[in-house]
ZAFI-42827 format. One line per 5 residues: number of its first residue (from 1); their letters; for each residue x, y, z of C-alpha. Coordinates in pm, 1 decimal, decimal comma. Example, Ala and Ser with C-alpha at 12.3 -4.5 7.8 and 13.67 -1.06 7.14 Angstrom:
// ZAFI-42827
1	AS	1230,0 -450,0 780,0  1367,0 -106,0 714,0
// end
This chain:
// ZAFI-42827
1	XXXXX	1259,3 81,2 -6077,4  1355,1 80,6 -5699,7  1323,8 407,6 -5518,9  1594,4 610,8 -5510,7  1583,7 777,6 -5140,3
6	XXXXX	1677,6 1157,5 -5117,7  1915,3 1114,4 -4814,5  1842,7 832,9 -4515,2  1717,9 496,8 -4578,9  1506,6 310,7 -4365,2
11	XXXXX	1667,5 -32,3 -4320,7  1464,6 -309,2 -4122,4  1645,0 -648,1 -4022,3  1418,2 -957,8 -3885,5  1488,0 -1334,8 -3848,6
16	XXXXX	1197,1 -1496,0 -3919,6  1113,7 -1881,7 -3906,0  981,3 -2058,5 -4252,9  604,3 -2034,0 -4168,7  605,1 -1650,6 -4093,0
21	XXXXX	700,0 -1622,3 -3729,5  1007,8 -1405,3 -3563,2  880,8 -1578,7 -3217,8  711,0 -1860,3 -3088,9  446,7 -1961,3 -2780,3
26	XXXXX	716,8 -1778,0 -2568,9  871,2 -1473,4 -2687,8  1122,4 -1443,7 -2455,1  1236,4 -1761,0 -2582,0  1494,4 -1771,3 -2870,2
31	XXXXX	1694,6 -2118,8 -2848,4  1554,6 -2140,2 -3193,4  1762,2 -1884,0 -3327,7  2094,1 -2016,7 -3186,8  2182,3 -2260,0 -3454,0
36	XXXXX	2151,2 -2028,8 -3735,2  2307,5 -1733,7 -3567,9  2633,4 -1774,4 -3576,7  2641,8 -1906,5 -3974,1  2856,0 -1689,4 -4191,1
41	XXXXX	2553,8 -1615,0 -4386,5  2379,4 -1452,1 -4051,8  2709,6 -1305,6 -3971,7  2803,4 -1156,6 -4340,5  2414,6 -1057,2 -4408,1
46	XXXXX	2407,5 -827,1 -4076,0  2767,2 -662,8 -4154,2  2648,5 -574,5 -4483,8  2341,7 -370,2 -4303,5  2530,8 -209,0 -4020,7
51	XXXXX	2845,0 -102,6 -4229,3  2658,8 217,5 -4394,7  2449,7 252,6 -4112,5  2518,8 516,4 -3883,3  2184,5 525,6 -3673,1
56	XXXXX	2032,9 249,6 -3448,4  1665,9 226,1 -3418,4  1522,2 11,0 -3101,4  1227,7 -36,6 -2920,6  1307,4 -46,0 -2517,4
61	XXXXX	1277,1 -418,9 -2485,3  1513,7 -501,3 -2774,4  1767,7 -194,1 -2680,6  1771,5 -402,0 -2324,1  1860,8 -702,0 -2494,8
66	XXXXX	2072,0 -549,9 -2747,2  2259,0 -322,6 -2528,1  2269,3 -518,7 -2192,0  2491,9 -776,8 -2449,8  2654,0 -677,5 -2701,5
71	XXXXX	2890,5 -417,4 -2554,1  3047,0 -730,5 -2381,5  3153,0 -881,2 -2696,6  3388,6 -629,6 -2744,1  3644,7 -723,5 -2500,6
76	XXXXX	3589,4 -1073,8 -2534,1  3858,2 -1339,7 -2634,7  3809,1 -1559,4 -2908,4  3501,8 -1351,6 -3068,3  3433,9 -1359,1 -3419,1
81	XXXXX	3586,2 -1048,3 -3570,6  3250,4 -966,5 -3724,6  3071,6 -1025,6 -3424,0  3337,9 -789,6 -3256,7  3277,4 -560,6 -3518,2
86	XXXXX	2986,1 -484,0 -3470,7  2958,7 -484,5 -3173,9  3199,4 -175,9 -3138,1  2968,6 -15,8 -3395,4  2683,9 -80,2 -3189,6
91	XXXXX	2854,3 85,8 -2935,9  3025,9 367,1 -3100,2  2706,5 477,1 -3319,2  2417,2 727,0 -3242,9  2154,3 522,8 -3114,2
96	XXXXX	1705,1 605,8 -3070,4  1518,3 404,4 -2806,8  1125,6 468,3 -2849,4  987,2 409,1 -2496,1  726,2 570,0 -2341,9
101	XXXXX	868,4 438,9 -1964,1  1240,0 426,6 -1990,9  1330,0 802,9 -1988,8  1020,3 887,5 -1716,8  1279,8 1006,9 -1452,4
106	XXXXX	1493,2 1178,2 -1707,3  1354,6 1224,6 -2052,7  1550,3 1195,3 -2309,2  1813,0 1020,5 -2078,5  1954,3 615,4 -2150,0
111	XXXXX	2106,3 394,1 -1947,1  2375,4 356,6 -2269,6  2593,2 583,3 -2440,5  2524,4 760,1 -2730,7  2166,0 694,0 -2662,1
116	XXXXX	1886,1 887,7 -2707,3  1521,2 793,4 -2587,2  1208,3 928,8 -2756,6  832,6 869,8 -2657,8  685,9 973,3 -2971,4
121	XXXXX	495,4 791,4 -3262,2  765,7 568,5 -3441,3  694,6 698,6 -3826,5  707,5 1065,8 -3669,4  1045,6 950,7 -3535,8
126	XXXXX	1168,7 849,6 -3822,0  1046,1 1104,5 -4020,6  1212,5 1350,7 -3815,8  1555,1 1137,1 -3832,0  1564,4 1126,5 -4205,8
131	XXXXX	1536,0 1456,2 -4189,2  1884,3 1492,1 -4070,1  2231,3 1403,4 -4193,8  2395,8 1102,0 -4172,7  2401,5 725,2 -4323,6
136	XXXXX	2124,4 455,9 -4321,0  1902,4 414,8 -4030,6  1912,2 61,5 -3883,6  1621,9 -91,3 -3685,5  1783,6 -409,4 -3528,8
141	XXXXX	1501,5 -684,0 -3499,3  1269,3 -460,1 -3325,5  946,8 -648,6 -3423,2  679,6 -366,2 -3268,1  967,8 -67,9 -3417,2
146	XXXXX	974,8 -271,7 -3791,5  538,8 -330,4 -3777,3  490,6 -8,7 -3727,8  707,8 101,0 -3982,9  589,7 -133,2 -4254,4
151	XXXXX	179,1 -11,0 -4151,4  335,7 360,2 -4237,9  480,9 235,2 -4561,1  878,1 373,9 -4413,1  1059,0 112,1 -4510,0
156	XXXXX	1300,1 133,1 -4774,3  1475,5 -150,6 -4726,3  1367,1 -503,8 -4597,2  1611,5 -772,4 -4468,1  1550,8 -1109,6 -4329,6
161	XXXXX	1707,3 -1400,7 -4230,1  1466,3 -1713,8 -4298,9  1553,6 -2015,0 -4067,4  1442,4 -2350,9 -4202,1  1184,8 -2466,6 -3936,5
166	XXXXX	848,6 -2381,4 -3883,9  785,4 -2251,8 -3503,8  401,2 -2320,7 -3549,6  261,2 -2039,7 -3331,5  369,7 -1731,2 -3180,0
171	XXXXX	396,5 -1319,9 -3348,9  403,4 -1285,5 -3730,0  623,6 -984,1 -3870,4  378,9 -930,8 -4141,9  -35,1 -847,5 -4054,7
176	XXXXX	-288,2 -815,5 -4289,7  -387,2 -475,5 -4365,9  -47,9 -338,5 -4488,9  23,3 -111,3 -4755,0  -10,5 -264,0 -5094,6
181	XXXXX	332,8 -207,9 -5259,4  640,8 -429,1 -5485,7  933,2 -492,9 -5350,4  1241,7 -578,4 -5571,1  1544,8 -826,2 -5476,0
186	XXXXX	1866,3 -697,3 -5404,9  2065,3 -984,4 -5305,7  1991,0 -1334,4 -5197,5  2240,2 -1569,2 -4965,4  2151,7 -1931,4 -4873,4
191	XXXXX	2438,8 -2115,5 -4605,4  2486,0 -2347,0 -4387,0  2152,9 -2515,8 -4211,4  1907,1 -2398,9 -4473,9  1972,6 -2026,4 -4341,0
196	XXXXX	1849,7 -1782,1 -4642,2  1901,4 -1433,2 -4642,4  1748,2 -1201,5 -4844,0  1712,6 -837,1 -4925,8  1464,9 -622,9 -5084,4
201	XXXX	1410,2 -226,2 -5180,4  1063,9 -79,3 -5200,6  961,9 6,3 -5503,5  779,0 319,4 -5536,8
// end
């Protein structure tokens, strides 16, 4: 049976390409995401994760990314309404950023509202956030936030988006080493391009 979590789930969301990686040879480069972005699968798949979220988890280089963009869509013409949607949710909801360098002048302190930035271990972080009230706890393609998580066995809930194309180098989400575990299937999309998405709950 899949676990049943006493209070906050951990819920990890990644885009990975067909032979394992979530970047190539350059990781600042994501062109390769584009086409598959904007699919209704990508687009329905990420609504269904935010909606009963009501915690963002990012690591400092994806909350720059993140949050330098996505409050933009909000007032923007034209805009998907799901991309608008969350987008205000991204902005409305209580969001952690683990850095150890962003909150050096001001600890604590964020360059974004409703932001919070920790320099602590990430499955301390977490530990201490499911200790509290509130919905699921989202970690928004953070690859370093989602590896550590996964080494710590923290994950209750794994979602990815598998575009068809193999990127034939760069970062893999998944190292050797982890925790041996089973995973069972929640739900399972496929759309336009190939896109897959898929779901899964730990099993404990």
């Amino acid at each position: 049976m899949t676990e049943q979590t006493a209070g906050r789930r951990v819920v990890t969301n990644m885009s990975v390409s067909l032979d394992g990686h979530y970047a190539g040879r350059d990781p600042l480069d994501m062109s390769w995401v584009m086409p598959y972005a904007h699919t209704d699968v990508a687009r329905d798949h990420l609504t269904s994760l935010w909606e009963p979220a009501t915690t963002a988890l990012l690591g400092r280089v994806n909350a720059e990314g993140f949050l330098g963009f996505w409050p933009t869509v909000v007032g923007m013409a034209g805009v998907d309404p799901r991309d608008k949607r969350f987008a205000q949710w991204l902005v409305d909801t209580d969001k952690v950023v683990l850095s150890s360098t962003l909150g050096e002048s001001a600890p604590g302190e964020a360059p974004w509202e409703r932001t919070t930035v920790v320099d602590k271990p990430t499955a301390e972080v977490v530990a201490d956030l499911k200790a509290t009230e509130g919905g699921d706890i989202l970690v928004l393609s953070s690859a370093s936030v989602i590896k550590a998580l996964l080494a710590a066995d923290q994950v209750d809930r794994l979602a990815l988006t598998v575009f068809p194309l193999f990127l034939g180098a760069g970062p893999r989400l998944f190292d050797d080493g982890l925790p041996a575990g089973r995973w069972a299937l929640v739900s399972q999309t496929a759309g336009e391009h190939g896109t897959l998405s898929v779901v899964y709950d730990r099993v404990r």
